[in-house]
N, C-alpha and C positions, 0 to 999 in steps of 0.2 A: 533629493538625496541627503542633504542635512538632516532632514525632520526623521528621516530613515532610521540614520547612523546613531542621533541622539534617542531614539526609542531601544534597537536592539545591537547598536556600534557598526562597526566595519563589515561592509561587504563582503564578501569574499569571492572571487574572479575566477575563472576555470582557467588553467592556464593552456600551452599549444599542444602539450604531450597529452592532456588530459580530454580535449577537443579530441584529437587525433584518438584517444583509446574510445573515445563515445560512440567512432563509427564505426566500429569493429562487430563484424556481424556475430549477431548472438542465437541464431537462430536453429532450432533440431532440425535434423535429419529428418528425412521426406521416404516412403515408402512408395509402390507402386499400386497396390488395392487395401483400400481402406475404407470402413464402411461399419457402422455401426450407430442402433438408435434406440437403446435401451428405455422405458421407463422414466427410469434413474436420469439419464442420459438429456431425454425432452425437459423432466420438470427444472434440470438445472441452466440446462439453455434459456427457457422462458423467466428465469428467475434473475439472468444475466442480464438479458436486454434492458427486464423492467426496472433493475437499478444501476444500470449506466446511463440507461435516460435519464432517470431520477438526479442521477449525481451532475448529466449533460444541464439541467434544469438551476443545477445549484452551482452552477458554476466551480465544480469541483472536478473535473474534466473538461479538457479542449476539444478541439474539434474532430483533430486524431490521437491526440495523444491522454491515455489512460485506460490501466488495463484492470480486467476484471479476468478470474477464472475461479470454479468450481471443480470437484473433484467427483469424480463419478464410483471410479473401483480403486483400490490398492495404488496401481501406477495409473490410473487415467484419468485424463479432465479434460475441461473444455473453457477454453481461452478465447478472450477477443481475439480479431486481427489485425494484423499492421495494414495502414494508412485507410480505413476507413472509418467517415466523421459518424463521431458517436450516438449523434442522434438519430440517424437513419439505421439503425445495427438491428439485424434482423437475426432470428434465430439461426437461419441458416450461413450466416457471415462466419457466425461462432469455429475455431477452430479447433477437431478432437485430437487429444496429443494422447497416444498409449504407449508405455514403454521410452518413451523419448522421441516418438517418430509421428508423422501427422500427414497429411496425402501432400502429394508432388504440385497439386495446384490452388493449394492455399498457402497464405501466408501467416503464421501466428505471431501475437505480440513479440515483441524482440525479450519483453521483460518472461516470456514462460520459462526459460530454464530454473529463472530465478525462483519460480516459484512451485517447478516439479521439486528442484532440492529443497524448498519447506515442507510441501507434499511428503518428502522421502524421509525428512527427520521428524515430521511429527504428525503420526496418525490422527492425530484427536483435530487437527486441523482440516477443516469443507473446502473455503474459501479465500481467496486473496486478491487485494486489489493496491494496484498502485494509481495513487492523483497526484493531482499540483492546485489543490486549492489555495488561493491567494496567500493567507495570513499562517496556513502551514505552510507553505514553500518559502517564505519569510525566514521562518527560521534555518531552514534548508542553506539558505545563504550568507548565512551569519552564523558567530559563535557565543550564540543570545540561548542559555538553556530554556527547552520548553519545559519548565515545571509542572508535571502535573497535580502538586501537593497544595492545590489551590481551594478547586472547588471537590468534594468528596464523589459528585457524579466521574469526574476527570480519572483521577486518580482511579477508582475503581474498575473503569473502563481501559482505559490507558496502561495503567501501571507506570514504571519509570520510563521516558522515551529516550531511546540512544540514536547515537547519530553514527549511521556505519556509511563509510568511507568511500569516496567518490573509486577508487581503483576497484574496489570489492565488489561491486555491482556489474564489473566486467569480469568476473570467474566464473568459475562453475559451482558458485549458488552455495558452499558450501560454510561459509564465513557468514554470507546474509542469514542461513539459517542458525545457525549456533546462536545467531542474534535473535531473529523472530521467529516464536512460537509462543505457545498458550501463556507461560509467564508472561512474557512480554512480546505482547501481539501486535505492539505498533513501532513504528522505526521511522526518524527522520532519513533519507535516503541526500547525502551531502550532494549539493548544487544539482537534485535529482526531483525535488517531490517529497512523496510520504509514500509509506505503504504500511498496510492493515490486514490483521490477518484475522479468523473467526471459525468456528465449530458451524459455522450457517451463512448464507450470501446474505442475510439480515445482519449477522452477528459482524461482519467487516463491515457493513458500508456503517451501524452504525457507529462504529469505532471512529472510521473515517469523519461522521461528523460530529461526533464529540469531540476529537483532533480539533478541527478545523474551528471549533466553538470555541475551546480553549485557547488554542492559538492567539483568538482575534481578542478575549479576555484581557490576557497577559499583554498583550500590545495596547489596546487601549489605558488600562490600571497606570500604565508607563508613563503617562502622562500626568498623573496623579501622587507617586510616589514612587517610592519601593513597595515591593512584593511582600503579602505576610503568607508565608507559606503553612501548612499544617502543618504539628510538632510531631515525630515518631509513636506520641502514646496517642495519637487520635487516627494514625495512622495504623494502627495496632489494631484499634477500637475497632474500625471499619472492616477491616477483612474478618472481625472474628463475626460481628454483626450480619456480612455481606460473602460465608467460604464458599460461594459460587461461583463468583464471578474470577 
């Protein structure tokens, strides 16, 4: 706990009300006949599994906890589910949410509301995924900024990371998103993880581990000194170099 405090300072503790707000069901509305398996639909299921393994492999998810969703039409996507370990996640596990509503005998992620209201404020966005890789969730619990103005891949990828509010992760999604979208596609999620958003299920998870690269970066350098971050005209430099990203 020393060697912790001295790299990124004081912990930060969940307190009882805030326990108490985490188990508050978050979960949409269940319908009676549902059923649909577009195309669209398969290749984004298949595209799920193989990087929640990916990520179950990187230790960038636990065993049930991390979610993954793709977006299929305007209001629908296809979301992990709650309580099963991520490395057994078969396409058929996956859960479809349209309009807000998903069948009566599945369970979807607790995190999908959070992330139909991204779906809902920003078209240009595929993909979302929430982890808890080790050296990001580090900062999750601390008030240690993740700078991404280190390395130019970070930055570029990243943009500025904020850290939105342990309360706000229990509303209805509308606050996370005003936070995460295509400017800024990734979000430290307080005593929560990260989350990473993307135009492609490629495009979030590699976010998520450039996150996770960076993180572990910044944590080690710590050791070594203070941070020299990139100045505003190199940062200038790169987005004109780089107007895609």
């Amino acid at each position: 706990m020393t060697y912790s405090r001295r790299l990124l300072g004081q912990v930060n503790y969940l307190s009882e009300a805030q326990i108490e707000l985490s188990k508050k069901p978050r979960t949409l509305s269940a319908e009676g006949s549902f059923q649909t398996h577009s195309s669209r639909e398969k290749e984004q299921r298949k595209e799920i599994c193989d990087f929640i393994h990916r990520a179950y492999e990187h230790r960038l998810v636990t065993s049930t906890w991390g979610s993954f969703s793709a977006r299929v039409d305007e209001d629908i996507f296809v979301v992990t589910p709650s309580h099963v370990d991520r490395r057994e996640l078969g396409v058929e596990d996956l859960v479809l949410i349209r309009d807000g509503r998903h069948a009566p005998d599945q369970r979807p992620s607790r995190a999908a509301g959070l992330h139909r209201a991204i779906y809902r404020a920003h078209p240009e966005i595929q993909a979302v995924v929430n982890a808890v890789p080790l050296n990001g969730t580090a900062f999750c619990v601390s008030d240690f900024p993740l700078d991404t103005r280190t390395i130019p891949e970070s930055y570029l990828f990243l943009k500025d990371v904020r850290k939105i509010p342990f309360e706000h992760q229990f509303g209805d999604g509308e606050e996370v998103a005003a936070i995460v979208g295509p400017k800024n596609p990734v979000a430290l999620l307080e005593n929560n993880g990260v989350m990473a958003a993307g135009r492609t299920v490629l495009d979030a998870f590699d976010r998520l581990e450039v996150l996770e690269a960076t993180a572990a970066a910044i944590i080690r350098s710590r050791a070594l000194g203070s941070i020299s971050a990139m100045g505003p005209e190199v940062i200038q430099e790169l987005l004109g170099a780089f107007p895609g990203f």
